[in-house]
C-alpha positions in Angstrom: -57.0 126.0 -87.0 -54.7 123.5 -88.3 -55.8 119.7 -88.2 -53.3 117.1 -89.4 -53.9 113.5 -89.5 -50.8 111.2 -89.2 -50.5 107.9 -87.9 -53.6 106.1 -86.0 -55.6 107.8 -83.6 -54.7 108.7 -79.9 -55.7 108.1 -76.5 -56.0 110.6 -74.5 -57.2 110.9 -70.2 -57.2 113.3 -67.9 -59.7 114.7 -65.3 -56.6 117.2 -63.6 -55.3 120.1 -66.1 -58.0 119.6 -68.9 -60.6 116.9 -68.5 -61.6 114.5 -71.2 -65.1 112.9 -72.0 -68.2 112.8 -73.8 -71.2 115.2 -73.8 -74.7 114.6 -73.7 -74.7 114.3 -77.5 -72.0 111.5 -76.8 -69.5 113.6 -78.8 -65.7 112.9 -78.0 -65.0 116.4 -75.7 -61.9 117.6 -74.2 -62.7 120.4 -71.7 -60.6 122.8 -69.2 -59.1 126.5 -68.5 -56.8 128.2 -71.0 -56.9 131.5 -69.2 -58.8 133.7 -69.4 -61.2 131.4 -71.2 -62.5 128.0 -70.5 -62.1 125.8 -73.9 -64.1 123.0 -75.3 -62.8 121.0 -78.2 -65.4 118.8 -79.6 -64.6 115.5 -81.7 -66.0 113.3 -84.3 -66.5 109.5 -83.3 -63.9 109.1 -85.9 -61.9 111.5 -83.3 -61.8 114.7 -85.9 -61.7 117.9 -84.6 -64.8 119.5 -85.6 -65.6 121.9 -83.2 -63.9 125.0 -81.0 -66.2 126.8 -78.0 -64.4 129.3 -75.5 -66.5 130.8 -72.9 -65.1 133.7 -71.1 -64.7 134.8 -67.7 -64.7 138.5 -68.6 -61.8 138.9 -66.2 -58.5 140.7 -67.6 -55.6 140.0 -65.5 -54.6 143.9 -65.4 -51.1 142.8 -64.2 -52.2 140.1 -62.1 -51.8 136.8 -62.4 -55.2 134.6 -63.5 -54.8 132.6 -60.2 -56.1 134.8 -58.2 -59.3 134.7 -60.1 -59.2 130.9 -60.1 -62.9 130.4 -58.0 -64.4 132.6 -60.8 -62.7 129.9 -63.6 -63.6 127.1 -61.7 -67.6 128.2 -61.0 -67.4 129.0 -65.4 -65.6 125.7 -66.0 -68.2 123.8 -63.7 -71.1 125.7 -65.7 -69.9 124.9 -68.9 -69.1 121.0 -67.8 -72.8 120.7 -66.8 -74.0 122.9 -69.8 -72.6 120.1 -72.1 -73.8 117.1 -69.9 -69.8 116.3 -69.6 -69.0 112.8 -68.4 -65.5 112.0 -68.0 -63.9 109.1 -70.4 -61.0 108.3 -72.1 -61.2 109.1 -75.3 -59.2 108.7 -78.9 -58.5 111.6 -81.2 -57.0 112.5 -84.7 -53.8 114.6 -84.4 -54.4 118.5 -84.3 -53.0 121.2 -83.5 -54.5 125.0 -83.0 -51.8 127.6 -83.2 -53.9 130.3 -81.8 -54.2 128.6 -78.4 -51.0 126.3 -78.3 -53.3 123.3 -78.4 -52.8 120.0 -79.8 -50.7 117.1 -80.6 -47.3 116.4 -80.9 -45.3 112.4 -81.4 -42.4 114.0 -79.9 -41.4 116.3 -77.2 -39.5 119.2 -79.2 -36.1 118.2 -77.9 -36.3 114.8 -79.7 -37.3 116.8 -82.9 -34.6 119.4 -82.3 -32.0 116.2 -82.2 -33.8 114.4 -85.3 -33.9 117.6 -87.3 -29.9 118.1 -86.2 -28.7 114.7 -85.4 -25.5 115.4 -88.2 -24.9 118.6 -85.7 -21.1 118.3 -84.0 -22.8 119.5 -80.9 -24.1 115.6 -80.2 -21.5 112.8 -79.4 -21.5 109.4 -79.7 -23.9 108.4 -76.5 -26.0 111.4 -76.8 -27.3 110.5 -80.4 -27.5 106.5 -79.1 -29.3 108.0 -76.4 -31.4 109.9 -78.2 -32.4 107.4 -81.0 -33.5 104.7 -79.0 -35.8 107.2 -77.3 -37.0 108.1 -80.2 -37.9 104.5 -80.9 -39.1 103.8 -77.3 -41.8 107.1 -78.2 -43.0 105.1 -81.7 -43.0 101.9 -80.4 -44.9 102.6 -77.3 -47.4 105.0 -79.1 -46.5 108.0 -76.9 -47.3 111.4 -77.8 -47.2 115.1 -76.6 -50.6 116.6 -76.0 -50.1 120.6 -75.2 -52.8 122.6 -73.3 -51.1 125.3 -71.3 -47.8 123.2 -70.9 -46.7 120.3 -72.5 -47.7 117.1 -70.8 -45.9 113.5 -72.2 -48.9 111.1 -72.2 -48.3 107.3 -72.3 -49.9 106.4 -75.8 -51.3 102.9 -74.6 -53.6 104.2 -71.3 -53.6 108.0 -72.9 -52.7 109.2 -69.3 -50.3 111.7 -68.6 -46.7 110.1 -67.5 -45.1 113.4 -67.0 -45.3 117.4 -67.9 
């Protein structure tokens, strides 16, 4: 596990792809399906990650795709949601990222990076790298951030919704 602090903390809100909440303990909790497991990530109130839990489904996907199992994810998911005493919320979180499961936090999608890293690169004109930098200040100013879990999604740093994936 890799946890990185940065800048301030960051909102985060979602009850579609991965949910986010509290517990009964009133811990900080993101929850959802990262086949073939369902994942809990639990938070300090400082919005640390302290805590990893998968609970598995016990189905291996001999060749077939995890979808087809998704009643038996959802009835674990839905176990492990009540099992906790989840309650959805927005919450705010410390940046992170686990390498093991390709979850975490990100300030910019990897295509900004790839130009910031590169930007001296003959392969970007004039416009592109205008382009490109005010984007880049657009991201910081507005707080944005990517938040990975299965996919990357682009979340709007002041409501911590997702914009786009």
């Amino acid at each position: 596990m890799t946890v990185a602090g940065s800048r301030m903390n960051y909102l985060l809100f979602s009850e579609d792809y991965f949910e986010t909440g509290r517990n009964a303990k009133e811990q900080q909790i993101i929850i959802g399906i990262l086949a073939p497991n369902v994942v809990v990530l639990l938070f300090t109130d400082e919005g640390e990650l302290h805590e990893v839990k998968k609970y598995t489904t016990g189905i291996s996907n001999d060749g077939l795709p995890y979808e087809a199992s998704g009643e038996i994810f959802c009835d674990l998911l839905m176990q492990v949601k009540s099992r906790f005493g989840f309650v959805p919320e927005r919450i705010s979180i410390q940046k992170f990222f686990l390498e093991e499961d390709s979850v975490g936090i990100q300030d910019f999608p990897d295509y900004l990076f790839d130009y910031r890293d590169n930007k001296n690169d003959m392969m970007y004109d004039l416009d592109t790298k205008r382009l490109y930098e005010e984007l880049i200040a657009k991201w910081a100013m507005k707080n944005n951030f990517v938040f990975f879990w299965g996919t990357d999604y682009y979340i709007d740093g002041t409501t911590g919704e997702i914009e786009s994936s």
